[in-house]
C-alpha positions in Angstrom: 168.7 183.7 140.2 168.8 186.8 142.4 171.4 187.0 144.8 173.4 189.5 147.2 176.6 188.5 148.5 178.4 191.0 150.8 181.9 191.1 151.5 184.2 193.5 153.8 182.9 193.0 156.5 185.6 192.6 160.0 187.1 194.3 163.0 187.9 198.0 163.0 189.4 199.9 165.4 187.6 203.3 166.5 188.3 206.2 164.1 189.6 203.6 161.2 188.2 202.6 157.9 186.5 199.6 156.1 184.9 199.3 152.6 181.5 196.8 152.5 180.9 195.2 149.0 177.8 193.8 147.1 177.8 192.1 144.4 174.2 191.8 142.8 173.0 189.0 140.4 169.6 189.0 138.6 169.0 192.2 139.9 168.0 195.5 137.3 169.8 198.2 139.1 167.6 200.3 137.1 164.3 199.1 138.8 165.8 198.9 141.9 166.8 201.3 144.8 169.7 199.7 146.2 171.0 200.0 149.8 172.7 199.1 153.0 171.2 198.4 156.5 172.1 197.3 159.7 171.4 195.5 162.4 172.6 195.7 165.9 172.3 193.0 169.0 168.5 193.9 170.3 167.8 196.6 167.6 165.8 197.1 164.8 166.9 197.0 161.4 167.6 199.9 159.6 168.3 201.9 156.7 171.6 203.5 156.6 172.3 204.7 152.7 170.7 204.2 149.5 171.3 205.0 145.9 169.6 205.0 142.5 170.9 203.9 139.0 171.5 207.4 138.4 173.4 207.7 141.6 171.0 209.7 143.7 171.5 209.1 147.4 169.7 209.1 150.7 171.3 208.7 154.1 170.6 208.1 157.6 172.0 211.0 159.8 174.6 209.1 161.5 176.3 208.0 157.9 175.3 211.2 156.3 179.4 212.9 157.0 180.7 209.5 157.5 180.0 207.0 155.3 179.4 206.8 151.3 177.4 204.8 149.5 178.4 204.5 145.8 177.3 202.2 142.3 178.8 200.7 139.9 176.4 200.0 136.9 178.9 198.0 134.9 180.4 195.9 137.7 176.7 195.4 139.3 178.4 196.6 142.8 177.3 198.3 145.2 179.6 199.6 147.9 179.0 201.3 151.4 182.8 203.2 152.2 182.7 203.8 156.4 185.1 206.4 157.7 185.7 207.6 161.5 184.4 204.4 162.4 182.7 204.0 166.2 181.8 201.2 168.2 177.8 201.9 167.7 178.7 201.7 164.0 178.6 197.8 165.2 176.0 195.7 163.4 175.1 193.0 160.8 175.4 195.1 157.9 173.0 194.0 155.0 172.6 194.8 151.3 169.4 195.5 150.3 167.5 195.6 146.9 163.8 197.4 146.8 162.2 197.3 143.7 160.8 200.5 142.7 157.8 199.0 141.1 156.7 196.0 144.0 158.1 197.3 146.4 159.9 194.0 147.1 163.2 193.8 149.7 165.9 191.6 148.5 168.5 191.0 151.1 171.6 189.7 151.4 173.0 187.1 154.1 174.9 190.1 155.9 178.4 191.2 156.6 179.9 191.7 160.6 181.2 194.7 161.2 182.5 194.9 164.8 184.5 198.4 165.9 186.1 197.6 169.1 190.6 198.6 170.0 
C-alpha cells in the first residue's frame, strides 16, 4: 500500500529551525521524483523542493538558501531541513511523490508548520 506519513511539523519561532520527515511505503524512489509542498490559508499549493534517487535537486526561490531537501534510499526518508525560518514560511507542508513515468502525485496527509514568537 502506498503511503506518506509526515512528521516535524510545529511552532517555530522566527529565525529558528525545524526538520519535516517522510516516511514512504510502496513507493520506488527510483521511479519517483520526491518532494515537499505547501500550502498556506487562501493560497495555492506549491512546490518548494524536490529530489531524485540520485539526489539531484530543484527548489523554489524562497527555500533555495534556506531550506534543504535531502534522501535517504535505505531508510525510504525523505526530509525537508528549514533554517532562518519566517512567518510566511507558514503552511500545510506536504510530501509529495510524482512518478516519473505517469506522472501520478502521491501526497501525504500534511504536516503544520506555524512560525509565529
Amino acid at each position: 500500500q502506498v503511503r506518506l506519513v509526515e512528521s516535524g511539523g510545529g511552532l517555530v519561532q522566527p529565525g529558528g529551525s525545524l526538520r519535516l520527515s517522510c516516511a514512504a511505503f510502496g513507493i520506488v524512489f527510483e521511479t519517483n521524483i520526491m518532494g515537499w509542498y505547501r500550502q498556506a490559508p487562501g493560497n495555492q499549493r506549491e512546490l518548494v523542493a524536490a529530489i531524485t534517487s540520485f539526489g539531484d535537486t530543484t527548489y523554489a526561490d524562497f527555500a533555495k538558501v534556506r531550506f534543504t531537501i535531502s534522501i535517504d534510499n535505505f531508510k525510504h526518508m525523505v526530509y525537508l531541513q528549514m533554517n532562518s525560518v519566517k512567518p510566511e514560511d507558514t503552511a500545510v507542508y506536504y510530501c509529495n511523490a510524482e512518478d516519473l513515468y505517469t506522472r501520478r502525485h502521491r501526497w501525504g496527509q500534511g504536516a503544520q508548520v506555524t512560525i509565529s514568537s
